[in-house]
C-alpha positions as CSV (number, residue, x, y, z in Angstrom):
1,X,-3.9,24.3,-3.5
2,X,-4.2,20.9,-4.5
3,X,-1.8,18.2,-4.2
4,X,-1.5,14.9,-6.2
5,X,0.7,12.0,-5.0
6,X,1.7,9.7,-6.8
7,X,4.5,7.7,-8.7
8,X,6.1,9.7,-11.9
9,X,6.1,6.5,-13.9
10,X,2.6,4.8,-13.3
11,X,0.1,4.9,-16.0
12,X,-2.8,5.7,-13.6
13,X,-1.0,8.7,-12.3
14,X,-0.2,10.2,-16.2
15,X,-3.7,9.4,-16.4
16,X,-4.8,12.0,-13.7
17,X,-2.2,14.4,-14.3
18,X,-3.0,14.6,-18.3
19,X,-6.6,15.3,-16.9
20,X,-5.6,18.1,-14.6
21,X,-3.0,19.5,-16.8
22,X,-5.6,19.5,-20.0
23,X,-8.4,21.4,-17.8
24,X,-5.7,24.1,-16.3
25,X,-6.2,22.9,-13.2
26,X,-3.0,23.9,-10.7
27,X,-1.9,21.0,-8.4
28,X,1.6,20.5,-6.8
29,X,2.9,17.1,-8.1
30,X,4.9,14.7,-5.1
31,X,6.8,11.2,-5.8
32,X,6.1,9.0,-3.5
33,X,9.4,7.4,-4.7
34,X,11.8,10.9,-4.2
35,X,9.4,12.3,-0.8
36,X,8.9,10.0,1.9
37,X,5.4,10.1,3.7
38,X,4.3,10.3,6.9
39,X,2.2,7.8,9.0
40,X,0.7,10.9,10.3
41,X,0.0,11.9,6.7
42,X,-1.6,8.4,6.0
43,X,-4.0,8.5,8.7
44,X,-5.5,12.0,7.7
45,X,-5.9,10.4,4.8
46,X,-7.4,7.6,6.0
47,X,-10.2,10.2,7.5
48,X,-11.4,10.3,4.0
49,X,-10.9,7.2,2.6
50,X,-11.2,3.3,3.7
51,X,-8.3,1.5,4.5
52,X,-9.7,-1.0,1.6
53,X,-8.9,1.4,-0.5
54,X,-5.9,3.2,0.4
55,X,-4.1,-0.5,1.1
56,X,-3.2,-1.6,-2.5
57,X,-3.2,-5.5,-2.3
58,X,-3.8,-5.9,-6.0
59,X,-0.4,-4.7,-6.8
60,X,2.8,-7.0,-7.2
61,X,4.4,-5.2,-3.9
62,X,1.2,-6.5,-2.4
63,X,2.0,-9.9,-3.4
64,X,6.0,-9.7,-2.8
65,X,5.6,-9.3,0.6
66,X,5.5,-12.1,3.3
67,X,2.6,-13.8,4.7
68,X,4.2,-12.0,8.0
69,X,4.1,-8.5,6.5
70,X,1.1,-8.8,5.2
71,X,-0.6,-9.6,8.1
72,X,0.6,-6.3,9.8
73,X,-2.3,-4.9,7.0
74,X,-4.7,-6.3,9.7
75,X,-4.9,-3.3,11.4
76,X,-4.7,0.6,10.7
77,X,-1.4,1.1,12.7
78,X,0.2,-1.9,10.7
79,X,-1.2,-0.9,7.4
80,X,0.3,2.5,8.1
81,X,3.5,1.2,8.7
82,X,3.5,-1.3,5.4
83,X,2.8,1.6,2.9
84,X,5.7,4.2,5.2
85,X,8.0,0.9,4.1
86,X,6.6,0.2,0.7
87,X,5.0,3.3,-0.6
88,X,4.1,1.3,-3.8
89,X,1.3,-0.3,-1.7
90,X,-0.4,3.2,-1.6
91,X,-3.4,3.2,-4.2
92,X,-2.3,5.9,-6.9
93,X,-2.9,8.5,-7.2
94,X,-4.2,10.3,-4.4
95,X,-5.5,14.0,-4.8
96,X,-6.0,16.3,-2.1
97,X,-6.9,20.2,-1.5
98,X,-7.2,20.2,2.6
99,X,-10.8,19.5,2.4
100,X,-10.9,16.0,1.3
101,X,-9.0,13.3,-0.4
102,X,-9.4,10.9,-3.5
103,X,-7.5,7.5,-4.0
104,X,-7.5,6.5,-7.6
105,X,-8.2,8.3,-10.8
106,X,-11.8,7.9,-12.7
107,X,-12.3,11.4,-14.3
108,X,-16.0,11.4,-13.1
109,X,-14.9,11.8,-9.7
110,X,-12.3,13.9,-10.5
111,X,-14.8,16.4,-12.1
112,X,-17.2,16.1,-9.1
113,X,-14.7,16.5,-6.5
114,X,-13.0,19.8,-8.4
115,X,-16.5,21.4,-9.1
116,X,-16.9,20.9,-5.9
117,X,-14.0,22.5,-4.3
118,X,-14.6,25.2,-6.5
């Protein structure tokens, strides 16, 4: 089963579930806003995609934070515990199926990585 993640109201996020939705493509929907992650749910992500990546520092919670906080983002362990804290720092959305993980939404990948999976 696949899994999107994600924040209800984010244009990026509508994006990739429109996409899904329009190709009938089943996927369990979770808020990062109402369902708290895990760190140890971060780092298996991480397995599959660069911390460059999953670390939002485009965003304005990126740019809200202190010069202490965001110095934590120096390491994985720090980063981890910056997006438990601030999920909004979490590059959206992020789809999984237990074999892989995507951050983002560009419906190329999206078709490659469902093909794919099968």
């Amino acid at each position: 089963m696949r899994h999107l993640y994600g924040i209800t109201n984010c244009s990026t996020v509508k994006k990739a579930r429109a996409w899904l939705e329009a190709r009938q493509i089943d996927y369990v929907f979770h808020d990062f806003k109402k369902e708290a992650l895990t760190a140890e749910w971060l780092a298996a992500c991480l397995q599959h995609v660069p911390l460059e990546i999953l670390l939002n520092k485009r965003g304005t919670t990126w740019r809200k934070l202190t010069p202490e906080e965001q110095a934590q983002a120096a390491d994985e362990s720090g980063a981890i515990a910056l997006m438990c804290a601030y999920p909004s720092l979490i590059k959206r959305p992020i789809l999984t199926d237990g074999n892989g993980v995507l951050a983002g939404f560009d419906e190329a990948q999206y078709a490659q990585y469902v093909q794919a999976a099968g």
